[in-house]
N, C-alpha and C positions, 0 to 999 in steps of 0.2 A: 493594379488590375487583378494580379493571382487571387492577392490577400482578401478583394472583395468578393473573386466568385468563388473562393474556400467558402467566405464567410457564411453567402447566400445558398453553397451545396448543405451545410452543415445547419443550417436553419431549414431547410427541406426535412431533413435527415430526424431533425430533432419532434417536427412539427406529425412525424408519422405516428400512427397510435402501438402504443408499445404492447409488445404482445404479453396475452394472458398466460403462456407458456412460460416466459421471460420474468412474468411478475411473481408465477410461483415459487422460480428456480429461487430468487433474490431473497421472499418471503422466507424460503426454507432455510438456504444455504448461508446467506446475511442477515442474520437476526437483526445486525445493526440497523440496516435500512428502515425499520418499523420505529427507531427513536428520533425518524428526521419528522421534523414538519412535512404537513401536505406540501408548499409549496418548494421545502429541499427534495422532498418524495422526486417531484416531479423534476426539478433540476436534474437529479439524479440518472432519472431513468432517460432523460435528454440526450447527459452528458455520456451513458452506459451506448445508447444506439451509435452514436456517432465515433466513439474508441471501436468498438465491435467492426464499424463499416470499413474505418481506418485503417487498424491495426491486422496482423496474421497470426495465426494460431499455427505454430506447429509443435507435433508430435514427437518425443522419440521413446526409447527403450519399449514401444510397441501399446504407446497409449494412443486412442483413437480422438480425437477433439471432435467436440459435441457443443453444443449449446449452454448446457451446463457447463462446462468447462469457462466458455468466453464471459457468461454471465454472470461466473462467480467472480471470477478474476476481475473484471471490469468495472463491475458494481465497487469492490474493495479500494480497484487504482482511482476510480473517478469521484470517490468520496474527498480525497485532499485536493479537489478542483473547487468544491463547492461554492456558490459566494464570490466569484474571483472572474478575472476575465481569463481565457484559455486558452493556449495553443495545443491542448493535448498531446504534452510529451509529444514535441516538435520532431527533435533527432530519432525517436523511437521508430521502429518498421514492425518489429516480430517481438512474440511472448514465445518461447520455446519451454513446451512441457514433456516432465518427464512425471512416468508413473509415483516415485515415491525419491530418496535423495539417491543422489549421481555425483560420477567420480570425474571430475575435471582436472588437465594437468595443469598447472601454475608455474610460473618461472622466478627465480629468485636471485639474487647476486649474493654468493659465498662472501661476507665478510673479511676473511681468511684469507681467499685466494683471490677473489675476484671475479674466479669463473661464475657463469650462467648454470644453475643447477636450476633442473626439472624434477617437479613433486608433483606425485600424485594425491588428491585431498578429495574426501568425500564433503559435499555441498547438499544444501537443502536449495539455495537462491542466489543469483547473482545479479547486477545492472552494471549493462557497459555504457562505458561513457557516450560511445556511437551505434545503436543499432539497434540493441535486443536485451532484455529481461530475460533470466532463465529463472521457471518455478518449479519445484516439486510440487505436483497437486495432489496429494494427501494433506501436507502441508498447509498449502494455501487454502484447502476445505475443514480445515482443525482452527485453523489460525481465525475465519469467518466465523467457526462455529460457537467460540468463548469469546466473549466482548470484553469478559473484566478481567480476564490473566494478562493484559498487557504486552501479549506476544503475536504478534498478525506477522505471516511472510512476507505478506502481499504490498503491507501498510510500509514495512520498511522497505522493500527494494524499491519502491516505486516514491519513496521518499528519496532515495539514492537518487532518481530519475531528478528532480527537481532539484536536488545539491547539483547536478552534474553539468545542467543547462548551461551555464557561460564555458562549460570544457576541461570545469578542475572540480575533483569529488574532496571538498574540504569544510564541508560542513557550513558553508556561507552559500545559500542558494543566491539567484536575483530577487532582490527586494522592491519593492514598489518604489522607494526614495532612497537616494543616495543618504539620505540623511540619518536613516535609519541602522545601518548598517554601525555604526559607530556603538549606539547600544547593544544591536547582535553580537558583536563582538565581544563584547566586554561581558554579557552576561553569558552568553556561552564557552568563551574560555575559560573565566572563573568554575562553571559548572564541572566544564569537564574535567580541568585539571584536581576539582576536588572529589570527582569521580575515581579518576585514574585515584589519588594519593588514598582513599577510602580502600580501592580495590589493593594496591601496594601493602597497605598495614593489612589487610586483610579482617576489615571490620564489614561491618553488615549494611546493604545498598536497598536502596526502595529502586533504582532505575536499574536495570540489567545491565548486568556488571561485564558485560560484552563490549556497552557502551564506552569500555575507558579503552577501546582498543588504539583508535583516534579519531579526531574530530568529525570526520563521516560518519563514521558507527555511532558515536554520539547524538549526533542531528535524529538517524534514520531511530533511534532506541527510543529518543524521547518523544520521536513522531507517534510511536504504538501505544507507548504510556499516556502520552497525552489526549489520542483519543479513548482507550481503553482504561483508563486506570486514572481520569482526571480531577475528583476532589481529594483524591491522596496526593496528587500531582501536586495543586494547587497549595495546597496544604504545604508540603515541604520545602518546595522549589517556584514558589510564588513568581519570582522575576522572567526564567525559564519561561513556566507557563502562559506568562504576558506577552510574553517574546514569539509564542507559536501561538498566540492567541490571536497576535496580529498577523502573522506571517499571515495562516491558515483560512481569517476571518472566519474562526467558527470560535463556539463556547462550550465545547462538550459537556462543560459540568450539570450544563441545563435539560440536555439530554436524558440525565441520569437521576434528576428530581420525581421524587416518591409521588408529588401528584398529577404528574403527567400520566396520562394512559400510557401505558406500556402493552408493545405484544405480546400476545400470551407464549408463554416457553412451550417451544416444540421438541419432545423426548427423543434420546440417541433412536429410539425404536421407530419413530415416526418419520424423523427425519430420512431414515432408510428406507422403509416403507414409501414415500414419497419421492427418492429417489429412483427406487425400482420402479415404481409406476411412471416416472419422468422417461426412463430407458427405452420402458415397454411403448410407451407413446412414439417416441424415436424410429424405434424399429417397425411399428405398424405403420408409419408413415414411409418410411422407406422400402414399405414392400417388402 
């Protein structure tokens, strides 16, 4: 009975007209959203209102959340829903943002001793396994703003978010068939461990050499490259990309075809420009 009158709030939710305010921010701040089709366009912006209604923004280090903020971030996490049936990052409650990278303590066991030693580490991003997403939003507004470097903040943590759903961040998210799983395996261990041994010799990587950290990091690296960087993807790592080809049910490389219209590129100038006039809008409305 829950699961049905979720379904029927989130079909309200979705069926409301998405604001023109909303559409700019996406326009501006998500280049990528302009290489979906009309009808991913519109999945999109479905799937962006009902994370936004769901999910909580909050601030820290004295950043204020805004609209831009939710829409940047949401548009980026709601892209790897596309195509697929959804629970919207189930266990998720809160995006916690902070102005630019933050200093998290971490806990670790001394090899040595044994003892629990506490580290301080400066972070751009993190995903826990129960609760909340932390983003730097500089980050996550750099990371939206280059589609072909291969590096989104936003695209990895919230790839984390989908490895982490059955409760273990190991790079094997829930698959549609149990059957399937047997090739994930096997083409993604292969990958990564000839990852790791490339990064070991210290020879030169087309995937972010972040990725040989371990099998997590691996999943969430190839998630960016795969959307952002996918006929070189294709190209080198053919099996890989088959592998997230099905996960994801998209084809990015079709996105990226010379005779599809493409959106016209909006200059770091404009996009500030546009930005400042999104704030000034903000604040006339709030009096």
């Amino acid at each position: 009975m829950f699961e049905w009158w979720r379904n029927r709030r989130r079909a309200r939710i979705k069926a409301r007209p998405f604001p023109d305010a909303w559409r700019t921010i996406m326009d501006t701040n998500v280049p990528y959203s302009g290489r979906l089709t009309p009808s991913e366009r519109a999945e999109l912006e479905g799937h962006v209102q009902v994370f936004i209604h769901e999910k909580t923004f909050i601030g820290q280090g004295g950043l204020e959340i805004d609209d831009e903020i939710r829409v940047t971030v949401a548009a980026q996490a709601c892209l790897l829903l596309l195509n697929r049936d959804t629970s919207y990052y189930p266990y998720l409650k809160t995006i916690v943002m902070y102005p630019s990278a933050y200093v998290a303590t971490t806990r670790r066991q001394d090899p040595a001793t044994g003892a629990i030693v506490e580290e301080e580490v400066v972070r751009l991003g993190e995903s826990w396994l129960r609760g909340q997403v932390v983003l730097a939003w500089d980050s996550s507004l750099h990371g939206a703003s280059d589609i072909t470097d291969g590096k989104n903040l936003v695209l990895h943590e919230f790839a984390h978010q989908l490895d982490q759903r059955d409760g273990h961040s190991d790079g094997a998210p829930v698959l549609e068939h149990a059957s399937h799983y047997v090739a994930w395996a096997r083409v993604l261990s292969e990958e990564y461990l000839a990852l790791a041994e490339d990064v070991a010799d210290n020879d030169p990587t087309f995937l972010d050499r972040y990725g040989a950290t371990n099998a997590a990091e691996f999943f969430a690296v190839a998630t960016e490259f795969f959307f952002e960087r996918p006929a070189k993807f294709e190209t080198l790592h053919p099996e890989l990309y088959e592998e997230l080809k099905g996960f994801y049910r998209q084809d990015p490389i079709a996105r990226y075809r010379s005779d599809r219209p493409q959106p016209a590129p909006v200059s770091p100038r404009e996009r500030r420009a546009r930005r400042r006039a999104h704030r000034r809008r903000l604040k006339k409305k709030r009096g």
